[in-house]
Every structure is written in C-alpha cells, then in structure tokens.
BAPA-674298 format. One line per field, with one value per atom (N, C-alpha, C, O, CB): residue number from 1; residue in one letter; atom name; z, x, y. Coordinates in nm, 2 decimals, padded with zeros to 4 digits. Glycine has a CB too. Example, Ala and Ser with C-alpha at 12.3 -4.5 7.8 and 13.67 -1.06 7.14 Angstrom:
BEGIN
kevex: c(1;1;1;1;1;2;2;2;2;2);
lumro: c(A;A;A;A;A;S;S;S;S;S);
koldo: c(N;CA;C;O;CB;N;CA;C;O;CB);
up: c(00.78;00.78;00.78;00.85;00.90;00.71;00.71;00.79;00.80;00.57);
east: c(01.32;01.23;01.32;01.42;01.13;01.28;01.37;01.29;01.34;01.41);
north: c(-00.57;-00.45;-00.33;-00.33;-00.45;-00.22;-00.11;00.00;00.11;-00.06);
***
This chain:
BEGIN
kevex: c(1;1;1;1;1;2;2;2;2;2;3;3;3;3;3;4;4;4;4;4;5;5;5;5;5;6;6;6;6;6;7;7;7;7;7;8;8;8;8;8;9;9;9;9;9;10;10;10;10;10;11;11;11;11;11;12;12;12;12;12;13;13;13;13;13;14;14;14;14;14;15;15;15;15;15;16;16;16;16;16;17;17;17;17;17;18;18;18;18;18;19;19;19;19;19;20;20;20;20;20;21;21;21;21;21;22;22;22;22;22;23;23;23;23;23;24;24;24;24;24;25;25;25;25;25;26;26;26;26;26;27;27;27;27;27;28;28;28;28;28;29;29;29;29;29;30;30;30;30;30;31;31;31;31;31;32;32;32;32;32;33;33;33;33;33;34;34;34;34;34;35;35;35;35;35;36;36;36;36;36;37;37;37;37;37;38;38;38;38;38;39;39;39;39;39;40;40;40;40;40;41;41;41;41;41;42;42;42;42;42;43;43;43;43;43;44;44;44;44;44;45;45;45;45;45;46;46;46;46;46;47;47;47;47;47;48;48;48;48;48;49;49;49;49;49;50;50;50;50;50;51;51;51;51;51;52;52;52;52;52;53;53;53;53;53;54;54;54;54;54;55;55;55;55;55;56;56;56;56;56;57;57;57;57;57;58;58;58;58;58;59;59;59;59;59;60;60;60;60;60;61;61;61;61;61;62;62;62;62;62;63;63;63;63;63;64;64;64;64;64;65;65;65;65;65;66;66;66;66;66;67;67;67;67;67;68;68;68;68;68;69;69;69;69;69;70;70;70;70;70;71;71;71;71;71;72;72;72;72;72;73;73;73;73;73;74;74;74;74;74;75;75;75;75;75;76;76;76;76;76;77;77;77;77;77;78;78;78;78;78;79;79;79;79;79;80;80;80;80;80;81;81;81;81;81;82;82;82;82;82;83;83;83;83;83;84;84;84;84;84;85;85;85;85;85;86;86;86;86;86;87;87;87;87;87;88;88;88;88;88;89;89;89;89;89;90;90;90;90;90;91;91;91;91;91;92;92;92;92;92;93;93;93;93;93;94;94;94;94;94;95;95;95;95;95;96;96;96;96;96;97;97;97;97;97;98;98;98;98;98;99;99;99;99;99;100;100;100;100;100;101;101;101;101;101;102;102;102;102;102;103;103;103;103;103;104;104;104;104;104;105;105;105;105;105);
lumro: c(X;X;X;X;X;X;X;X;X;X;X;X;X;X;X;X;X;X;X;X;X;X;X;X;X;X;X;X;X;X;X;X;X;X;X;X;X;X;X;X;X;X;X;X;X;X;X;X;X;X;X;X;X;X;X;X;X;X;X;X;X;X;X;X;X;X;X;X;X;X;X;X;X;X;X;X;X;X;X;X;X;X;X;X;X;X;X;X;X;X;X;X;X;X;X;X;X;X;X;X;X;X;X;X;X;X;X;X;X;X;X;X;X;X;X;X;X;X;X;X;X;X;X;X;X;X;X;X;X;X;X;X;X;X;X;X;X;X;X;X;X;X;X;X;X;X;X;X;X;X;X;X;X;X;X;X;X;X;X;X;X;X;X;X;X;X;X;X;X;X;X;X;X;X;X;X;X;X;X;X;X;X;X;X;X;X;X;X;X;X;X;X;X;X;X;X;X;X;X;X;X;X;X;X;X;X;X;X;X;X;X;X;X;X;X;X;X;X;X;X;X;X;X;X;X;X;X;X;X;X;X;X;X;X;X;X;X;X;X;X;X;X;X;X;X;X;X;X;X;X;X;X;X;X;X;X;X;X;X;X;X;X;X;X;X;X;X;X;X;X;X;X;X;X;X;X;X;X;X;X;X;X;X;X;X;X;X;X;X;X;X;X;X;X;X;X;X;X;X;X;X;X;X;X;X;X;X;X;X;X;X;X;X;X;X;X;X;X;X;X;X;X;X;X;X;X;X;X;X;X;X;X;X;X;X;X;X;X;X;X;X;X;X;X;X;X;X;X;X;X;X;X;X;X;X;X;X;X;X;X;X;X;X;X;X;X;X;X;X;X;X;X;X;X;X;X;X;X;X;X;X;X;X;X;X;X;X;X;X;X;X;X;X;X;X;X;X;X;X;X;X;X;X;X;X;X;X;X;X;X;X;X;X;X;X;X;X;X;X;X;X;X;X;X;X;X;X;X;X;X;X;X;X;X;X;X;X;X;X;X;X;X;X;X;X;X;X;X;X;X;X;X;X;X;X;X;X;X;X;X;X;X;X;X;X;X;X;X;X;X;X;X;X;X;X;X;X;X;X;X;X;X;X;X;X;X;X;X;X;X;X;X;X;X;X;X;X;X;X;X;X;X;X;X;X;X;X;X;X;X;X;X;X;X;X;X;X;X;X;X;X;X;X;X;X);
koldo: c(N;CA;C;O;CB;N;CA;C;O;CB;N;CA;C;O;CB;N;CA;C;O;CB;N;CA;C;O;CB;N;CA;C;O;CB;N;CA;C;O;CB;N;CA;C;O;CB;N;CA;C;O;CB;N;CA;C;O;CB;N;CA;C;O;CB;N;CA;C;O;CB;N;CA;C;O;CB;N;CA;C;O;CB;N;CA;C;O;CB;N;CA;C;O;CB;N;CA;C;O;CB;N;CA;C;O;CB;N;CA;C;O;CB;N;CA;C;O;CB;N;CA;C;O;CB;N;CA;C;O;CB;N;CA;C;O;CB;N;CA;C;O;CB;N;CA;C;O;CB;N;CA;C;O;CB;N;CA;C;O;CB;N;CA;C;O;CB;N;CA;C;O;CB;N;CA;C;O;CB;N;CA;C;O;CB;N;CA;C;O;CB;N;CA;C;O;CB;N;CA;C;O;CB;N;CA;C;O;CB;N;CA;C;O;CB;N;CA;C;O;CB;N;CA;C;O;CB;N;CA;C;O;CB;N;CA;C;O;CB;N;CA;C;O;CB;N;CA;C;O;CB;N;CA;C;O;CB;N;CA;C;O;CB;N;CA;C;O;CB;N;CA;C;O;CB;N;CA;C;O;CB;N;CA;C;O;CB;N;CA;C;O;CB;N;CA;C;O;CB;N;CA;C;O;CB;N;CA;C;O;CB;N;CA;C;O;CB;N;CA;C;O;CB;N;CA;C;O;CB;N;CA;C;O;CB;N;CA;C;O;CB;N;CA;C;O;CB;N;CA;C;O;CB;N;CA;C;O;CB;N;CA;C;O;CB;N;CA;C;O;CB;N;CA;C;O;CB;N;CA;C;O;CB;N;CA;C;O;CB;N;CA;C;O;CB;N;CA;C;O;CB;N;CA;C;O;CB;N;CA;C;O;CB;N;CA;C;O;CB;N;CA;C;O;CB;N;CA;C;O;CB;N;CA;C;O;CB;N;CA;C;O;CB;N;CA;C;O;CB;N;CA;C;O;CB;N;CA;C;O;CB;N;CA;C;O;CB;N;CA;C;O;CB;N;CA;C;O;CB;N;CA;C;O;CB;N;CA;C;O;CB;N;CA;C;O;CB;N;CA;C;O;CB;N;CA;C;O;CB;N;CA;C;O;CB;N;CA;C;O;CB;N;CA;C;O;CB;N;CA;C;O;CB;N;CA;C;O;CB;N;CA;C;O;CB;N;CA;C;O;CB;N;CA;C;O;CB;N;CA;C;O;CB;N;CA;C;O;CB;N;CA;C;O;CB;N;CA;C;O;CB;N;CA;C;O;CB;N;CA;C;O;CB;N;CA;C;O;CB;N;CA;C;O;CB;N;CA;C;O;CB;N;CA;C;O;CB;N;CA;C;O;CB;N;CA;C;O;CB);
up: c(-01.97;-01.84;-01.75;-01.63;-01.84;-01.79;-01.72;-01.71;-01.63;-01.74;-01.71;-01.68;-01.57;-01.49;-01.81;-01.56;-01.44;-01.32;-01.21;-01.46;-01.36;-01.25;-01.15;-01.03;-01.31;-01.22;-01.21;-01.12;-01.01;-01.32;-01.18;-01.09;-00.97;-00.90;-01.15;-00.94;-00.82;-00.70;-00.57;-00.87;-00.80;-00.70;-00.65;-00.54;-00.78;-00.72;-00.68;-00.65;-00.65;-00.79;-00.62;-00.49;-00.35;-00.26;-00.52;-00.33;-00.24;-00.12;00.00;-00.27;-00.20;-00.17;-00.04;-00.06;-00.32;00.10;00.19;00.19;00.14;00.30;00.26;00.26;00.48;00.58;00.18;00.45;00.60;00.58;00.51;00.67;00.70;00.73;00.83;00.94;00.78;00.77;00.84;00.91;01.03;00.70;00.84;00.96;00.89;00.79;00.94;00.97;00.96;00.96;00.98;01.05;00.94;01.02;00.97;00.85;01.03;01.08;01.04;01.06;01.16;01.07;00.93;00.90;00.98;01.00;00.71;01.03;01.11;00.99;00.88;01.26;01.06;01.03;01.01;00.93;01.14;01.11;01.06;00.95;00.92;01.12;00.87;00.76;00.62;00.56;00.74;00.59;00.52;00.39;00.38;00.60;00.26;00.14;00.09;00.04;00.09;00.08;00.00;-00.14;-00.19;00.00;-00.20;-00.34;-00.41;-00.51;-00.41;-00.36;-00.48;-00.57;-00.69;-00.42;-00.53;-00.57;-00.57;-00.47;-00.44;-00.70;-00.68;-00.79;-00.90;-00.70;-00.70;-00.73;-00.81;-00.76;-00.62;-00.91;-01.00;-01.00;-00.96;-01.12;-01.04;-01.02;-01.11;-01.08;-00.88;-01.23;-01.35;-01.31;-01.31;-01.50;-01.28;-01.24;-01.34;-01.31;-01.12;-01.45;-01.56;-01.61;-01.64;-01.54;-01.62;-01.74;-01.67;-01.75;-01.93;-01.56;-01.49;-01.40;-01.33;-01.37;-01.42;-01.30;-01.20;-01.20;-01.33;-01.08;-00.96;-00.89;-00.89;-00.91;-00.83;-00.73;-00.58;-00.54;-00.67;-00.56;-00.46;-00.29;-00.26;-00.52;-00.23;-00.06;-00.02;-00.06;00.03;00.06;00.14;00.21;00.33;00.22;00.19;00.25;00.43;00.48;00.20;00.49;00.63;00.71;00.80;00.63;00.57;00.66;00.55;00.44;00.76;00.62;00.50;00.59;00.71;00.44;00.49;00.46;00.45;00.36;00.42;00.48;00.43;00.41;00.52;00.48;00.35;00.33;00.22;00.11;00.25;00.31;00.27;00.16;00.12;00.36;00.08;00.04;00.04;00.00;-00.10;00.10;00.07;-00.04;-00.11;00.15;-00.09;-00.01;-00.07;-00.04;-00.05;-00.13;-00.17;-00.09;00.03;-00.15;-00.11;-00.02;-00.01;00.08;-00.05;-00.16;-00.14;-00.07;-00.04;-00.25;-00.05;00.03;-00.07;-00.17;00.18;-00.01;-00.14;-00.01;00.11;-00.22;-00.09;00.02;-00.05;-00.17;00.02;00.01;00.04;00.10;00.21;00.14;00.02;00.09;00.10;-00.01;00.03;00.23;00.27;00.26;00.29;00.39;00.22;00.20;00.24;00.24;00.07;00.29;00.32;00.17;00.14;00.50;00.11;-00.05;-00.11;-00.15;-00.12;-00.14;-00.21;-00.24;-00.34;-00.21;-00.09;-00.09;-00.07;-00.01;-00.20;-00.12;-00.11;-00.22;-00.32;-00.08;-00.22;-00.38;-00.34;-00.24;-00.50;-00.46;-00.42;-00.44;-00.48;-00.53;-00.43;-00.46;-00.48;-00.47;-00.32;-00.51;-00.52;-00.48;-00.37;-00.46;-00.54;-00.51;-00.45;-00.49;-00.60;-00.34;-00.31;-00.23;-00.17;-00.19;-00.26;-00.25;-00.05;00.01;-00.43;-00.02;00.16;00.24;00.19;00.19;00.30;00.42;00.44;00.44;00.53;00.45;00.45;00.32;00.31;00.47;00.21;00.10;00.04;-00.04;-00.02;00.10;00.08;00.21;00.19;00.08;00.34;00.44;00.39;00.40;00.55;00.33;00.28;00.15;00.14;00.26;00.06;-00.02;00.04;00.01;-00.09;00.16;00.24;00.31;00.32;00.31;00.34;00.41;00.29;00.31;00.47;00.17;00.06;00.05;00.06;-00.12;00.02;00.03;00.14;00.12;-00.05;00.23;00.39;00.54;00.64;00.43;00.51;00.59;00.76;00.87;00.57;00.71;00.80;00.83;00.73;00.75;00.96;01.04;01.06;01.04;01.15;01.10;01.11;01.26;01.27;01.09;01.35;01.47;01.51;01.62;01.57;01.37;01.37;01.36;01.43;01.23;01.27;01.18;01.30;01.38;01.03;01.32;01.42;01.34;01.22;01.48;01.43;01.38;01.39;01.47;01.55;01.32;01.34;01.31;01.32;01.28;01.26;01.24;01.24;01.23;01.06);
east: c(-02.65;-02.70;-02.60;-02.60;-02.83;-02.53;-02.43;-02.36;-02.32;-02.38;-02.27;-02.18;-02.21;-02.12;-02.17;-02.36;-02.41;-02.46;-02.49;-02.50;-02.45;-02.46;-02.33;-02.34;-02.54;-02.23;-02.08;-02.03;-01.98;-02.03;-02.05;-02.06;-02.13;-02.07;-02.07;-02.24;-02.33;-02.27;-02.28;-02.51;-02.22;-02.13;-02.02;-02.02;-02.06;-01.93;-01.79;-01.82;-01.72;-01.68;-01.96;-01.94;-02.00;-02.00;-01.99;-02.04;-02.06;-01.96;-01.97;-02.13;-01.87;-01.72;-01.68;-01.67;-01.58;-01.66;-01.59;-01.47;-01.45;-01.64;-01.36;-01.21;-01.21;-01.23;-01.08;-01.17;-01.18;-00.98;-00.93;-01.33;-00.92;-00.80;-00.78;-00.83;-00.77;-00.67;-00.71;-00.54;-00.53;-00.75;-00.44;-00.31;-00.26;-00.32;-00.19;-00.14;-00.03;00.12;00.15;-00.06;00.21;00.32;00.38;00.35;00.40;00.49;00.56;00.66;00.70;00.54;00.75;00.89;00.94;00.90;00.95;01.10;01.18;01.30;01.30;01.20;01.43;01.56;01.62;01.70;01.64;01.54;01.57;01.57;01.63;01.49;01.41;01.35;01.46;01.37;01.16;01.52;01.62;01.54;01.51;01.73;01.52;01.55;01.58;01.69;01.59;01.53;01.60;01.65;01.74;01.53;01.60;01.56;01.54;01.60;01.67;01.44;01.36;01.29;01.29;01.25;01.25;01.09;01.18;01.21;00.92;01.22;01.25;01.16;01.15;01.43;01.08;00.98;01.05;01.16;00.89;01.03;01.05;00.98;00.87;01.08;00.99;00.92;00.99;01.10;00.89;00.92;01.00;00.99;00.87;00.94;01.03;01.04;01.10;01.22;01.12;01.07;01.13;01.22;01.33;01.19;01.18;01.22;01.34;01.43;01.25;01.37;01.49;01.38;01.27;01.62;01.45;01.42;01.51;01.63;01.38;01.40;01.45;01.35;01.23;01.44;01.45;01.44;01.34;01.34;01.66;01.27;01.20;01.19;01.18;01.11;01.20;01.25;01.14;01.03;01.22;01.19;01.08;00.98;01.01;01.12;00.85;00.74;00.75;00.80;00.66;00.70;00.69;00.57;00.56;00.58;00.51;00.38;00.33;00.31;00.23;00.30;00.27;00.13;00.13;00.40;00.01;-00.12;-00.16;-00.09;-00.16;-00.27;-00.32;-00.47;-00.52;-00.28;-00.52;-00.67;-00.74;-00.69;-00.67;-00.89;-01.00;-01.08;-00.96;-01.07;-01.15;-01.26;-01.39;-01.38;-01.23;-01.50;-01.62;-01.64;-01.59;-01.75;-01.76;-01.74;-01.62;-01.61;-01.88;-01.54;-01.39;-01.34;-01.30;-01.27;-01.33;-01.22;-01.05;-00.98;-01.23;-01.01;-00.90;-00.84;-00.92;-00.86;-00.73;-00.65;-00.57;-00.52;-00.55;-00.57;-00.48;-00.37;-00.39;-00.61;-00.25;-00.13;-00.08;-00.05;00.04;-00.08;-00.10;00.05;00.08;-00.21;00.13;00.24;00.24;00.24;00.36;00.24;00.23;00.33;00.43;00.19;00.36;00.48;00.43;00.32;00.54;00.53;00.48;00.56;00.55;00.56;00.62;00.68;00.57;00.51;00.81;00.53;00.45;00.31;00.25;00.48;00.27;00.16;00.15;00.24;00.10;00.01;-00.06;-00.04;-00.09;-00.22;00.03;00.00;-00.02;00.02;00.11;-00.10;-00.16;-00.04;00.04;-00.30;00.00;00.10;00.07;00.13;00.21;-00.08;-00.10;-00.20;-00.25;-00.01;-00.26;-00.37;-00.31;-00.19;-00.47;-00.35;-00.28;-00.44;-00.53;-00.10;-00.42;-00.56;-00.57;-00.66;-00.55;-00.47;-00.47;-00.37;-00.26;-00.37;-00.39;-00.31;-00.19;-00.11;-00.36;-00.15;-00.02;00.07;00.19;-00.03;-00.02;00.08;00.11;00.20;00.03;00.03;00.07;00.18;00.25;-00.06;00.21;00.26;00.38;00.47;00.20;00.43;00.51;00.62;00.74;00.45;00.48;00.56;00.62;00.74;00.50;00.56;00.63;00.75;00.83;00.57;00.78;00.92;00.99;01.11;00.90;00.96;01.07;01.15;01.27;00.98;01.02;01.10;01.15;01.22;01.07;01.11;01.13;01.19;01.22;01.00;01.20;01.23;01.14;01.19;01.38;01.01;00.88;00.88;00.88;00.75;00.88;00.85;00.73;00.66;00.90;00.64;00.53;00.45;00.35;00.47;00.57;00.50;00.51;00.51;00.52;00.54;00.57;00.41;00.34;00.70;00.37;00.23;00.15;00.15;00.14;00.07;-00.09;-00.17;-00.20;-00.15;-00.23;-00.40;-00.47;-00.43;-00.52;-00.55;-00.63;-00.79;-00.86;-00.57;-00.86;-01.01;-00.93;-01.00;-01.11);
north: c(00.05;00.03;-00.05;-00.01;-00.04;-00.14;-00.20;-00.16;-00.24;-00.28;-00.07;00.04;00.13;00.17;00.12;00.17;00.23;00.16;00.20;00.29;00.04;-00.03;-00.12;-00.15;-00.11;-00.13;-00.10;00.01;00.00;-00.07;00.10;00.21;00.27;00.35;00.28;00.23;00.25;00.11;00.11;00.25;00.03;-00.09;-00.01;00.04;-00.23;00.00;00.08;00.22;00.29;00.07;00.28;00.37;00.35;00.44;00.50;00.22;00.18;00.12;00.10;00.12;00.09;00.03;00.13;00.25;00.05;00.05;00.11;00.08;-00.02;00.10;00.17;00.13;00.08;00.14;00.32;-00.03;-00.06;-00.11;-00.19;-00.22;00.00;00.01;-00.12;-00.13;00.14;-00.23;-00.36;-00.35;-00.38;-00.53;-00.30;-00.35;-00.21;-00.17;-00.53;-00.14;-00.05;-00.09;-00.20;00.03;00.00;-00.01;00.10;00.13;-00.13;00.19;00.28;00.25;00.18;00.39;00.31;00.25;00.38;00.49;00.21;00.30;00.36;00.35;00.30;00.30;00.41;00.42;00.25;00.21;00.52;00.20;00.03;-00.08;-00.19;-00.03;00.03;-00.05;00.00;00.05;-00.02;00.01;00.00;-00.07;-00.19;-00.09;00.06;-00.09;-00.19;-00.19;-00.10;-00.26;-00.36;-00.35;-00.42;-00.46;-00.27;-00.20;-00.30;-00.33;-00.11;-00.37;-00.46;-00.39;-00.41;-00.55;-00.31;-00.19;-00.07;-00.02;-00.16;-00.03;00.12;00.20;00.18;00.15;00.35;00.42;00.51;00.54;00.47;00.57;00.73;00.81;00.77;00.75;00.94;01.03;01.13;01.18;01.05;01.17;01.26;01.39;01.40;01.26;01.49;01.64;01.72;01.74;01.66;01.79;01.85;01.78;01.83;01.96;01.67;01.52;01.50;01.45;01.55;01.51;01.42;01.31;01.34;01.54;01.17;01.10;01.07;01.05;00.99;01.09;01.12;01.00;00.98;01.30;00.93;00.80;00.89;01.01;00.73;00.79;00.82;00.79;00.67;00.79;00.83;00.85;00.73;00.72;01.04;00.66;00.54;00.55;00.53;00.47;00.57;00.59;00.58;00.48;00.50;00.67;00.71;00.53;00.45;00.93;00.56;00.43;00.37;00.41;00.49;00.24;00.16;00.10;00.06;00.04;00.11;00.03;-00.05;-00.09;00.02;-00.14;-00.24;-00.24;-00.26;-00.33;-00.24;-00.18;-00.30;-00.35;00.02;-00.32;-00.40;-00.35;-00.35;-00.41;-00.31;-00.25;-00.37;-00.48;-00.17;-00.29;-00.39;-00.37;-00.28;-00.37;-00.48;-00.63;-00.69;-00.81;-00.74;-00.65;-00.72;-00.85;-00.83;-00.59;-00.94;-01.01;-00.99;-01.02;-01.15;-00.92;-00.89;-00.75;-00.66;-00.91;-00.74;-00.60;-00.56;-00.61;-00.63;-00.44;-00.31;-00.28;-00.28;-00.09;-00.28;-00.21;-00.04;-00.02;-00.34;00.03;00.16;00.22;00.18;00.16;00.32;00.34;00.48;00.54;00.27;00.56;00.70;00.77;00.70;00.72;00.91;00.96;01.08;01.11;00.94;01.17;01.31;01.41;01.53;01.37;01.33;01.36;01.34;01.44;01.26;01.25;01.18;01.14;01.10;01.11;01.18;01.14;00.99;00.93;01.18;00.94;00.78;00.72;00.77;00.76;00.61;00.53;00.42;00.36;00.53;00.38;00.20;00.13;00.21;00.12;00.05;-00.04;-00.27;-00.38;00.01;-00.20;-00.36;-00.43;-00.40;-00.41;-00.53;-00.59;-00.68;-00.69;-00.61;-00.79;-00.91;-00.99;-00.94;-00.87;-01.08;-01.16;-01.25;-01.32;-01.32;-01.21;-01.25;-01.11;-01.10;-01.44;-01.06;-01.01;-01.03;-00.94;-01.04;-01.20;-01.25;-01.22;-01.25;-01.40;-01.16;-01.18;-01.05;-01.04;-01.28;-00.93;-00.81;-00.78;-00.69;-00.70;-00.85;-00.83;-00.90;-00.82;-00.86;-01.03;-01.05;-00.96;-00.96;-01.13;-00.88;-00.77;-00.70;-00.69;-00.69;-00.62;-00.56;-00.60;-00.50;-00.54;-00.69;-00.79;-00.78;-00.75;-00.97;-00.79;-00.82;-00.66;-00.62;-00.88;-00.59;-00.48;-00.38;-00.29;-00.43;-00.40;-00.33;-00.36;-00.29;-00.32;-00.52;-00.60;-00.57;-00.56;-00.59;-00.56;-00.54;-00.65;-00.73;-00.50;-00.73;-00.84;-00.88;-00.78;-00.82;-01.04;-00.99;-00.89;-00.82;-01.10;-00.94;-00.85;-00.72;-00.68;-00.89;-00.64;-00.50;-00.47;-00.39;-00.45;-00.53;-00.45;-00.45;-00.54;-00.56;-00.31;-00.31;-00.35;-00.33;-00.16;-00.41;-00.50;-00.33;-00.24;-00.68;-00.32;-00.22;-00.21;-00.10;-00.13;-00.34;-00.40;-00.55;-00.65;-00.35);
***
C-alpha cells in the first residue's frame, strides 16, 4: 500500500518553469561537464544545449535544471536545493551570468 501511495504523490507533482536562458555563440564550454552519447558503440561528445531550465515541481522545494537540445532532446541534469545553486552549475559550465537568466514564475 505504501508504494501506491508514493505514487498518487508523484502524480500530482506539477513542473512550474521558474528561470530560462538561451545560450548563444558566447556561452562557450568550459568543459567541466562533458556529455556522451554511444552510437554503434562509438562515443561521440555531445553539442551544447540550445536552452537551459530551471524547474520547480510541487510541492518540492528543490529545482531540477534541465538542458534542451534539438540533438538531444531534454535531460535532467540535477537536483540542486536553491535556484542560486543550479544557476551557479550553470556559470561553471556556460559561463551564464546572473542577469542573463528570465524570471519566468
């Protein structure tokens, strides 16, 4: 029974989109974080996400960061327990400023 009740929690979970930013020709790697992706058992390095996320889920207090790719699709990239500290991951590897990011809730 606890297991179904777990579950009727986590589909209640809304994703509320809290900040953005789209990387330009500026944001440049740092290659702190470098992504792979195996394709007939070669790995092949992965191209820098077009936009990057930051997303709430209720009632969660923490944020998930989210990196958009038109290669790749959406991949989570992380739980971080304040705003400032997934926006910080981002700076390490993107060199995202804070007054780049849109507030968006």
């Amino acid at each position: 029974m606890f297991f179904f009740e777990l579950l009727e929690l986590f589909k209640q979970r809304l994703p509320i989109l809290k900040h953005r930013v789209f990387l330009s020709s500026q944001h440049t790697s740092t290659r702190v974080v470098r992504r792979y992706r195996y394709v007939n058992g070669e790995k092949i390095e992965l191209s820098p996400p077009q936009e990057i996320r930051i997303v709430q889920y209720t009632p969660d207090s923490g944020f998930y960061l989210f990196q958009i790719s038109q290669e790749w699709g959406a991949s989570e990239e992380g739980y971080f327990e304040t705003e400032e500290l997934a926006m910080e991951q981002v700076y390490k590897e993107f060199q995202v400023t804070w007054d780049e990011w849109e507030a968006i809730a």
